[in-house]
C-alpha positions, 0 to 999 in steps of 0.5 A: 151650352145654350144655357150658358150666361156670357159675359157682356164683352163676350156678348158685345164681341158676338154681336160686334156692338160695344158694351155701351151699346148692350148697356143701352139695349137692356135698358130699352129691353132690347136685350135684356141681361141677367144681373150677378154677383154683389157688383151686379154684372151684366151677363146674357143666355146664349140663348138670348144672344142666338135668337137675337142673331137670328132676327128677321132681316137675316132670314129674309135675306136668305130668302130672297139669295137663296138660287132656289124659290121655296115659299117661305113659312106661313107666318111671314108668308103673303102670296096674294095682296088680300093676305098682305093687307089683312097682314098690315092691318095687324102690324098696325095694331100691333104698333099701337102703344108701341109708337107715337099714334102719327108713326103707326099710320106713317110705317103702316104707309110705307110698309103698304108702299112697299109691298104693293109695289111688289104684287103691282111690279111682278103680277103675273110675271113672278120668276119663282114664288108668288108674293112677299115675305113681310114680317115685323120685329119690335123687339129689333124695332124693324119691319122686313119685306122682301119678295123674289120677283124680277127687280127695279131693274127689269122693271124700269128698262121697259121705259128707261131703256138706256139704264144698265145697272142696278144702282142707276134704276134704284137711284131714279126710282127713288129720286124721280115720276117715272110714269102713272102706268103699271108696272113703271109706277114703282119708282113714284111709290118709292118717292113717297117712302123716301119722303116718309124716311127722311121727314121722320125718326126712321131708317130705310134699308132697300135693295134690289140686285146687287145695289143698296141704299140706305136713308134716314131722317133729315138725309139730302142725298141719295147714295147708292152702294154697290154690294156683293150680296145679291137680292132676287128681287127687292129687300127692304128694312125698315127701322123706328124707334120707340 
């Protein structure tokens, strides 16, 4: 039943988190819970417990798989730059009280990095749907973005044709000055959210292809994972905390 209320073990095992970690999430109204009894027990809707399955890092990734570009819903929907950027300026204000004032300008760049990248790497060049999925969860504390354009692969073999595999264009593009010119400035873009990351309370999930990294605070070295999912262009995920 979708109403039904779910004991917190049975959460934790649906969500393959610990108790420990549900009790923290309803203390930050992450997940809140439903109190019962005289003990006052911790239990959940299963309702609560499927939307928070259903968060916007899973959809954007069924997106960007998916063997068949379809533009994606209009509320999380950029096709052009003009509807990014009006986008980002509401992100900011949404994030306004939510975080520190110096994190809003800071994921607000980062954010804005990204998505840029996207429209500047595949202009005029995008494989199937034009533009981006940017959505925004602050109740996961995470920022999505992801477009289905041609990859940091395909864009970095133009100057750096001696790259073979996804994970080496990820690794340059986030550790090396590529070149100012377009489209190859992507991996300048992303030394600056790399520095962003990793100089800040944040996390950073990226990939392209089959390669993935992941980065956050005070983070040295870049480790790039190979990954049987495979993304049609970039994904990223960007997480903060209150």
């Amino acid at each position: 039943m979708p109403n039904s209320l779910v004991s917190i073990g049975n959460t934790a095992k649906q969500l393959g988190v610990s108790i420990d970690t549900l009790r923290r999430w309803d203390t930050a109204n992450r997940l809140p819970s439903i109190r019962s009894g005289s003990g006052g027990h911790r239990f959940y809707r299963q309702e609560d417990i499927d939307l928070f399955l259903r968060n916007e890092s899973a959809l954007a990734k069924q997106w960007a798989m998916a063997s068949t570009g379809v533009p994606p819903s209009n509320d999380v929907y950029c096709q052009t730059r003009d509807v990014f950027q009006a986008r980002l300026e509401s992100l900011q204000h949404t994030l306004q009280g939510k975080v520190p004032e110096s994190a809003v300008s800071l994921l607000s760049a980062v954010a804005g990095e990204i998505g840029n990248n996207s429209f500047d790497h595949n202009l005029g060049n995008w494989p199937d749907v034009t533009g981006i999925y940017f959505s925004y969860d602050l109740r996961n504390r995470n920022i999505v973005l992801a477009d289905r354009g041609q990859g940091i692969l395909t864009t970095l073999k133009r100057v750096r044709p001696e790259l073979t595999t996804a994970g080496e264009a990820l690794k340059v593009a986030f550790t090396e000055t590529i070149s100012g010119r377009l489209p190859e400035a992507r991996g300048n873009g992303l030394k600056f959210v790399r520095s962003v990351i990793i100089e800040n309370p944040f996390t950073l999930m990226f990939q392209s292809g089959d390669a993935r990294l992941f980065l956050k605070e005070n983070d040295k070295d870049i480790v790039v994972t190979q990954v049987e999912e495979y993304i049609r262009g970039c994904m990223a995920v960007i997480g903060f905390e209150n």
